[in-house]
N, C-alpha and C positions, 0 to 999 in steps of 0.2 A: 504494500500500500504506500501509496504519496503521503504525506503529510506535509502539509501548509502551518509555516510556525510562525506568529505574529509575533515580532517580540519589541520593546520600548522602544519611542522613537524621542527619549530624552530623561526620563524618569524611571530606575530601576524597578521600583516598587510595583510600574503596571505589567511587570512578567507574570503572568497566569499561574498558578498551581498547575495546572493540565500542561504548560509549556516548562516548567521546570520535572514534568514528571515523565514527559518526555524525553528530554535532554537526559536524564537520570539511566533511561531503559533502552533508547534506543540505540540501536549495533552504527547506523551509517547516517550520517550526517553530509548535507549538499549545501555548501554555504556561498553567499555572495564572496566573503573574503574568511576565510579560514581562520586568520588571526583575529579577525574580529568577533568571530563564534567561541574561540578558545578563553577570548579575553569577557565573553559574558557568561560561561560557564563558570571561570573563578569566580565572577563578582556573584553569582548567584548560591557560591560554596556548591557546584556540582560536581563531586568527585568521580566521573566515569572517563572514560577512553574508547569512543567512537572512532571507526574510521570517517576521518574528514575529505572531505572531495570539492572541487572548487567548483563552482556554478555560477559564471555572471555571463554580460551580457557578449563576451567576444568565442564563448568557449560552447553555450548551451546549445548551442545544436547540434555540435561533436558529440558531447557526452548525454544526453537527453536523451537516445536509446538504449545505452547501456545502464543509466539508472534505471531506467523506466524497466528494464527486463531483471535487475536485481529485486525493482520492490518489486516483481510478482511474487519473489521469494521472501521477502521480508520487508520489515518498513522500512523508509528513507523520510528521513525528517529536512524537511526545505526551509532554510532560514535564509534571510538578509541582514543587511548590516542594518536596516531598520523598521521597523512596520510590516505589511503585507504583503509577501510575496508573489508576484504575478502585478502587482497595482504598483506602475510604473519601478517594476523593481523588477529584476531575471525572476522566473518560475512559468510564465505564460508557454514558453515551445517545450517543456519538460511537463507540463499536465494536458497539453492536448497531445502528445505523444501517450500519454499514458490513457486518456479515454480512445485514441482508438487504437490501443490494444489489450485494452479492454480491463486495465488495472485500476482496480479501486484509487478514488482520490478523495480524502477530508480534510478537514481545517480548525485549527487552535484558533479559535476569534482573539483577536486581540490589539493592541494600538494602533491606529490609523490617521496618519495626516488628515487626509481629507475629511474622514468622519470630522475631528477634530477641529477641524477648523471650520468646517458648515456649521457644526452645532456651536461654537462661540462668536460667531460672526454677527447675531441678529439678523441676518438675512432670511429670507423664505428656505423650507427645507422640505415642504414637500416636493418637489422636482427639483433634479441638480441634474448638473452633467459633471463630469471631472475632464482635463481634456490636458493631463501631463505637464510638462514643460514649455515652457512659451519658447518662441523662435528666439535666435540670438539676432536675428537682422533689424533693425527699425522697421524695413518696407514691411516685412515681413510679420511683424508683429500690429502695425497699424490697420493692415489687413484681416487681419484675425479679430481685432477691438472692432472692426468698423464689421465683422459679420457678427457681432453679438449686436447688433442694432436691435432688431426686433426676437431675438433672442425668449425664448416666454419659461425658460429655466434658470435657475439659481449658476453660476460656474466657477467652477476650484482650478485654480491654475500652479503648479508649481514655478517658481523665480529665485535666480540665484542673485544674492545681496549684494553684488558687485553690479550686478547692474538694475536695480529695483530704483533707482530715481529718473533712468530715463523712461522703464516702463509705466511707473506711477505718471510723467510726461505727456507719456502715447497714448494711456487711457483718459488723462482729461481733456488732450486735443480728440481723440474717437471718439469716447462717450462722456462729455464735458458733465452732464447732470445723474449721471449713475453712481449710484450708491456701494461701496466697495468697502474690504477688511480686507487690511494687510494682518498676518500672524506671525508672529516671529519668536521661535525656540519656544514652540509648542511644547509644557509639559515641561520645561527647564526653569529652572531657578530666576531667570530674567525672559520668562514665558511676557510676550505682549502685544495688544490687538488695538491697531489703530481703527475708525470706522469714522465713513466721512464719504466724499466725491471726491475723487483723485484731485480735483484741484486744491481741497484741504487741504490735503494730505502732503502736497508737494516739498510744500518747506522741510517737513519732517524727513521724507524721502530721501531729502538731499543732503541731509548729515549723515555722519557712521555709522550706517545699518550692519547692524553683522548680524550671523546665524542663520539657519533656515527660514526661508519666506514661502507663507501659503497664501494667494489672492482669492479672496472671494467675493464674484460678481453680481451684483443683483439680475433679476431676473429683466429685461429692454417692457416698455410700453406699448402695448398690442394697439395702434394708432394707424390709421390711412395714412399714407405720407403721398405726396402729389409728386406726378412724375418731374417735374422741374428740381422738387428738392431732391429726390435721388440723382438727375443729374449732375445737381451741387456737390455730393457726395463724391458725384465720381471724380470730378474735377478737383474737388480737393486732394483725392487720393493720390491721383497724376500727380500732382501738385509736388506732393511729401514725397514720391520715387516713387510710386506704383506702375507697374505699365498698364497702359491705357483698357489691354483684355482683361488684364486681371481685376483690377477696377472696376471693369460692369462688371464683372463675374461675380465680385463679392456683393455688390450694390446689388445685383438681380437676385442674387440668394437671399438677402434678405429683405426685399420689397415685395420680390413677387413680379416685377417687372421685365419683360423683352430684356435680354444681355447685349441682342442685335441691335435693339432703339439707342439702349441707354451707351453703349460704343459710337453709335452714331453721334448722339446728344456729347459726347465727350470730344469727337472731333469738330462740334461745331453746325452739323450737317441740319439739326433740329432745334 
């Protein structure tokens, strides 16, 4: 059998009984980083000697058959270096390898980014999306804020703290009146949840953020928008480096509008 091990993503104390009871029994162990599995077994006082085996994201489709054909014979406990494995973490091509061959797969629930930061955020939580790490390119991230325009879900973005004041930047030029949390060192000692409109927020942004950053988006306004202002849209997209297809592409994804009109309307044509 698979096992899925959720384990702290800052705070020792939320390791599970069922995941320390694991770690205790089980023969093989498939970690993100080895030394970082050894190094929470001490801190959890787990005195066993698993075989350890490496599993991220440059290796797991090498090895991902041959665990998959060991846990038919016994379990293999899946860990990361933090949180959920499979949710934006290696585990995902080593459990669909193992449902189609047909090997049992469960899960130790336990700490979650995303959870965590949906639920501190005050934002809406009956519908989210979670949509991993945001792009490292400006274009490319403006892109992405301008298709959560009409957007009618909550959304969790993962961001690395090096560059969270120009994204905090890109969401109040995108979505200048959307309502957002930044989370930073969820579950750590200097755990903290900015909540505002990114243009709030900016000042803050712009000083020394360190630690892990979780974004969470409110859900866009279910509104008619008139095909001129999606034009405007697109234009501004051009505008900040988009090219001009991609631009209607993302505008027509979320208007609902011709991609053919509003390319045209960007070259002038209408």
């Amino acid at each position: 059998m698979i096992i899925l091990g959720a384990t702290p993503i800052g705070n020792l104390g939320d390791a599970t009984p069922r995941l320390i009871d694991a770690l205790n029994t089980v023969k093989i162990i498939a970690a993100e980083d080895t030394r970082t599995a050894i190094r929470l077994m001490r801190a959890l006082d787990v005195d066993a000697h698993p075989e350890l085996i490496a599993l991220h994201e440059h290796n797991e489709r090498v090895v991902a058959a041959d665990l998959v054909g060991r846990a038919a014979e016994e379990d293999v406990l899946v860990l990361t270096d933090a949180g959920m494995p499979t949710v934006s973490d290696p585990g995902f091509v080593l459990v669909r390898e193992a449902v189609a061959q047909g090997v049992d797969v469960t899960c130790l629930p336990g700490p979650s980014a995303v959870v965590v930061a949906l639920a501190v955020s005050g934002l809406p939580t009956d519908r989210f999306a979670f949509d991993g790490f945001l792009p490292r390119k400006k274009g490319q991230r403006l892109e992405y804020f301008a298709s959560l325009a009409a957007e009618p879900r909550t959304v969790v973005v993962f961001e690395s703290p090096h560059r969270i004041a120009s994204t905090v930047a890109d969401i109040a030029e995108a979505l200048p009146d959307r309502q957002i949390a930044v989370c930073r060192e969820l579950t750590k000692k200097f755990e903290e949840v900015r909540r505002g409109t990114a243009g709030e927020l900016l000042e803050w942004a712009s000083g020394e953020v360190r630690g892990e950053i979780v974004i969470v988006i409110a859900p866009g306004e279910q509104r008619v928008r008139s095909f001129d202002e999606a034009a405007t849209d697109v234009r501004a997209l051009v505008a900040d480096g988009t090219r001009l297809r991609d631009a209607a592409a993302v505008v027509a994804q979320s208007t609902g509008f011709s991609k053919r009109d509003l390319y045209e309307a960007g070259l002038g044509r209408s």
